[in-house]
C-alpha positions in Angstrom: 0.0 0.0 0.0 2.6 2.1 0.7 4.6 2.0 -2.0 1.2 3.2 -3.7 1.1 6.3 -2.3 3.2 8.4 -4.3 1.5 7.2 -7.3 -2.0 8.7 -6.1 -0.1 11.9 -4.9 0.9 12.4 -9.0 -2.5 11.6 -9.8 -4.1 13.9 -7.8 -1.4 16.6 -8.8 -2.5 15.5 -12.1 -6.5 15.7 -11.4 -5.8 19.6 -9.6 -4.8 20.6 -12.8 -8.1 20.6 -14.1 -9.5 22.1 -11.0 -7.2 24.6 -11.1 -8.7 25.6 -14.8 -12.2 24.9 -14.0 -11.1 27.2 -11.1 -9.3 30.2 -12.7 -12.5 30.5 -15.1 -14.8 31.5 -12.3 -15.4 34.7 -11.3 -13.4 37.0 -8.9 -12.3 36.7 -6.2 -14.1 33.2 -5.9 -12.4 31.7 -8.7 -8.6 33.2 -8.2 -9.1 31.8 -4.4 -9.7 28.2 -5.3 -7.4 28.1 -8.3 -4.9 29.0 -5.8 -5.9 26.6 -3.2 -6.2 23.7 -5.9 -2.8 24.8 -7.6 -1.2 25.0 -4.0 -2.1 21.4 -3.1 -1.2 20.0 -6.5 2.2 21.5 -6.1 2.7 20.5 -2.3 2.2 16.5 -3.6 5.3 17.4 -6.0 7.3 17.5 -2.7 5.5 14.7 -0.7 5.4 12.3 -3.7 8.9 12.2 -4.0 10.3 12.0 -0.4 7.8 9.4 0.5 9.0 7.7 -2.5 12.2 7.6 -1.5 11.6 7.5 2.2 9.8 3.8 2.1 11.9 2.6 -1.1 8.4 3.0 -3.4 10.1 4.4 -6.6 8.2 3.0 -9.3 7.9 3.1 -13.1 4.9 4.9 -13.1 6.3 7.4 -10.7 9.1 7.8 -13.1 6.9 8.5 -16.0 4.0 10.7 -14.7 6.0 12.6 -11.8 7.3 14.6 -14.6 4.8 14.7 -17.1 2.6 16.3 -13.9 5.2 18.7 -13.2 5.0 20.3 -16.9 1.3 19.8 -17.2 0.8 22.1 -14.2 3.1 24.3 -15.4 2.8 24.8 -18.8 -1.2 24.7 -18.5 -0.8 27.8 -15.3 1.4 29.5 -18.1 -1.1 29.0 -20.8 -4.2 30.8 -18.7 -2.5 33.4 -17.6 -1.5 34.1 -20.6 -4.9 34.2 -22.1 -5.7 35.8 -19.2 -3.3 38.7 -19.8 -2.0 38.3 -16.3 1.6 37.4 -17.7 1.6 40.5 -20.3 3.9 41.1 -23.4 6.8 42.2 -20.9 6.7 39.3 -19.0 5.9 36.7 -21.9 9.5 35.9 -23.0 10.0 34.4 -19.3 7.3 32.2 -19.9 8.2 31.3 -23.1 11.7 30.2 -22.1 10.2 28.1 -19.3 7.3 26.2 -21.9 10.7 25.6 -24.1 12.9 24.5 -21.9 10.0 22.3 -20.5 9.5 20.7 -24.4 13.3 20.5 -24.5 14.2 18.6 -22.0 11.2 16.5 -21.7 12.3 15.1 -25.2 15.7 14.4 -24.7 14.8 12.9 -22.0 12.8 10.3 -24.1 15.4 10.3 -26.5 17.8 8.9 -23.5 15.1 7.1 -22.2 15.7 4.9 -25.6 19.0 4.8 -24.8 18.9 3.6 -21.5 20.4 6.8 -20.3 18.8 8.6 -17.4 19.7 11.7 -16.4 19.1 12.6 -12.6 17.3 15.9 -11.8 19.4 18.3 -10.0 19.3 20.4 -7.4 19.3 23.6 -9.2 16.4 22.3 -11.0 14.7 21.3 -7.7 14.7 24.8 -6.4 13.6 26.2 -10.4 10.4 23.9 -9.8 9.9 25.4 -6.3 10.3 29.6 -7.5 8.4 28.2 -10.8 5.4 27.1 -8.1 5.7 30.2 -5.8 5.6 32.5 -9.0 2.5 30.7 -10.4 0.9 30.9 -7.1 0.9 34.7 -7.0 0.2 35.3 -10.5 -2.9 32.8 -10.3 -4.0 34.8 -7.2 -4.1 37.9 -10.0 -5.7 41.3 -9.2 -7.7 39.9 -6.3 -4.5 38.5 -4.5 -2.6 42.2 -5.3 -5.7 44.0 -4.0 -5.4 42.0 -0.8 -1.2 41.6 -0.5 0.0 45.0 -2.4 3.5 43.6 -4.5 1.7 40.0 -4.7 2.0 40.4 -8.4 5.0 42.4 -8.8 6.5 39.2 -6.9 5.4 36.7 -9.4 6.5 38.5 -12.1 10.2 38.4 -10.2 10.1 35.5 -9.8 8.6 34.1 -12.6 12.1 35.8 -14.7 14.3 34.4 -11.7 13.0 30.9 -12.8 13.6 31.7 -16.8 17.1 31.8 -15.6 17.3 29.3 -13.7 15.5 27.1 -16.0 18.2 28.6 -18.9 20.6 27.4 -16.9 19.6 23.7 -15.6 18.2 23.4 -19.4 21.7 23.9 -21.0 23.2 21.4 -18.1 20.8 18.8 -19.4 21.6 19.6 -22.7 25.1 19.0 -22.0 24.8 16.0 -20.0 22.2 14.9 -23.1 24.9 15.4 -25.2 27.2 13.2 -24.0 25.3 10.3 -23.8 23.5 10.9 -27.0 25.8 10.2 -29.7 25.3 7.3 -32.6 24.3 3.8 -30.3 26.7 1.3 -30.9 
């Protein structure tokens, strides 16, 4: 049962991410409240799915495969509202852009090693760009109703939305280098 656990954790990150839509699309302050609360508990089980995983020894293929996948799927899809929104405006769109390519990116080379029988480790660098990613998305899902309430709330995720295009520049082209190596003709 236990080693179960961390499996329902990603599905339930996975399931939050269409509350957190269904969410967002209801009106203010209502809706930016419980996107928030539904994009905060998805993002918490990113933490607890993989310590309890490695805690009790319940790593498991399916961990392996989805933990990721519902990692970009909450981020990309946050990105893509607010967006649409016109929460993350023209000025801050080329941060958001650099994280949705650097997502696409890495998740396939990742497959491409994958074939290869290569995996490449995440680091830690990449642990804290998920956690700033989180925080960031967090305030800017909160939106005008979160600013009206917590003056700067905005102005914060916008900071650190751009502090985790660089560090997702940065942990992208270490991938890309460690990709590298290992991806070379197959002999």
């Amino acid at each position: 049962m236990m080693k179960q656990i961390p499996n329902y954790l990603t599905l339930f990150r996975i399931a939050s991410v269409l509350v957190v839509c269904i969410s967002f699309y209801v009106a203010a302050p209502l809706g930016h409240w419980l996107a928030v609360t539904a994009f905060t508990l998805g993002a918490m089980t990113d933490f607890f799915d993989g310590y309890l995983a490695r805690k009790f020894d319940a790593e498991t293929d399916f961990g392996r495969m989805f933990d990721p996948i519902a990692d970009k799927l909450m981020v990309l899809i946050c990105l893509v509202m607010l967006i649409s929104a016109d929460i993350i405006t023209p000025a801050h769109l080329p941060a958001a852009l650099i994280i949705v390519a650097r997502e696409i990116l890495v998740s396939g080379m990742r497959e491409f090693l994958n074939g290869r029988d290569v995996m490449i480790p995440v680091s830690t660098l990449a642990k804290y760009k998920t956690f700033l990613q989180m925080i960031a998305l967090g305030c800017l899902l909160a939106g005008p109703t979160g600013d009206a309430l917590l003056p700067g709330l905005l102005d914060c995720g916008y900071t650190l939305l751009w502090l985790s295009a660089l560090l997702t520049s940065i942990t992208g082209f270490n991938y890309l280098l460690s990709g590298l190596r290992h991806g070379g003709p197959k002999k």
